[in-house]
Steps between C-alpha positions, in 0.01 A plus 500: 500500500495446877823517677620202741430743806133550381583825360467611099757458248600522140205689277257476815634777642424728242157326425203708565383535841188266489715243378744530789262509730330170380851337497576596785162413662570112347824511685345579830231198413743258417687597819167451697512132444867487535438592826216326551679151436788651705247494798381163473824327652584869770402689704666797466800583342812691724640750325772838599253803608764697304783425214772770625424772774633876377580815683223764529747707251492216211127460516504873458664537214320201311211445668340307260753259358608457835174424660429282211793284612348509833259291398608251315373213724205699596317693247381182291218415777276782458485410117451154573237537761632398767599596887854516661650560875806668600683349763802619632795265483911580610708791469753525260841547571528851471201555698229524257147322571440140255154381464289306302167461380265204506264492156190280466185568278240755583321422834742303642612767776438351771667201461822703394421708838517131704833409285653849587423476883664131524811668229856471723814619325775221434748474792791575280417873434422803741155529553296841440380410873882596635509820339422809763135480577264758610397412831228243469122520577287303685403158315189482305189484720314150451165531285256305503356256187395719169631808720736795306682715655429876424743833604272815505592850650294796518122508525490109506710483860316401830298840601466663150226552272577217279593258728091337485566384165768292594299346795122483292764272315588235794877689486687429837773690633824302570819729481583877529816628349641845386578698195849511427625815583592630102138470455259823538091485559332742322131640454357425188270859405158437411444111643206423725542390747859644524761220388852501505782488224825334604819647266888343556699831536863518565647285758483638866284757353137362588234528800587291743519053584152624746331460168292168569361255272254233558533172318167329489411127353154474309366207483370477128112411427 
């Protein structure tokens, strides 16, 4: 009654709903400890972020088969509990982006963060990192043990009414940056004190880079 791709066949798909959903609910067990063997010998599997990329016209015109496709390697992990990582990985040869995705059980992200960060691209195939770049920032400032780093704008910035939260916390400021310039501050009515919504509008179309932003590491308790 259960197809090979965990799906229902034969009479099971005209069963009555309870009874699909109970089949389909032992499916998604017996997958469980599939994967839970899997995990014994790995630690995560390596797997294409996408099957096929498709034109913004396609997707529009079958959104939902097509996105289903999308997902092929992908979609499995939120029914299975567990966590993935998209890293990005060449370029193809007509210029479209290849990635994939690193997939371990629930819980496990920040090991898959420490196996994306040391993740290098074969030397046979043209890297993401050769593509046309935006111009790069300056490197991450260096934070000290059990520190997290924290972007805030608005009422939380260095001067503003919010900003004593951040430092009744132990926060620390270590960089200043800007909103990107298709990015607009606005006043959000009825908030005390006054805070700030930030909305992407059309590009070239926002306030201006002057827009500052304070990241901040807390230290947690």
């Amino acid at each position: 009654m259960l197809a090979d791709d965990g799906g229902l066949s034969g009479a099971a798909c005209t069963a009555p709903l309870p009874m699909r959903l109970r089949l389909l609910s032992a499916r998604l067990e017996d997958l469980g400890r599939l994967r839970d063997h899997t995990f014994r010998n790995i630690d995560a599997m390596v797997l294409p972020t996408a099957s096929t990329i498709y034109s913004i016209a396609q997707v529009r015109a079958d959104p939902i088969a097509h996105n289903s496709r999308l997902g092929t390697y992908t979609s499995f992990a939120n029914l299975l509990d567990m966590c993935t990582l998209a890293v990005p990985a060449a370029m193809r040869l007509d210029g479209a982006p290849f990635g994939v995705t690193l997939v371990a059980p629930a819980h496990n992200d920040i090991a898959l963060a420490a196996m994306a960060a040391s993740f290098t691209p074969p030397p046979n195939c043209r890297s993401a990192r050769s593509a046309p770049q935006p111009p790069a920032g300056q490197g991450a400032p260096a934070l000290a043990g059990g520190e997290i780093p924290l972007a805030v704008v608005g009422a939380h910035l260095s001067g503003m009414p919010l900003n004593g939260e951040l430092r009744a916390l132990g926060a620390r400021l270590i960089a200043q940056g800007a909103t990107a310039p298709h990015y607009r501050l606005y006043a959000l009515a009825g908030t005390k004190p006054p805070k700030p919504g930030l909305l992407r509008v059309k590009k070239g179309a926002g306030a201006p880079p002057s827009q500052s932003r304070s990241i901040r590491c807390l230290k947690p308790h």
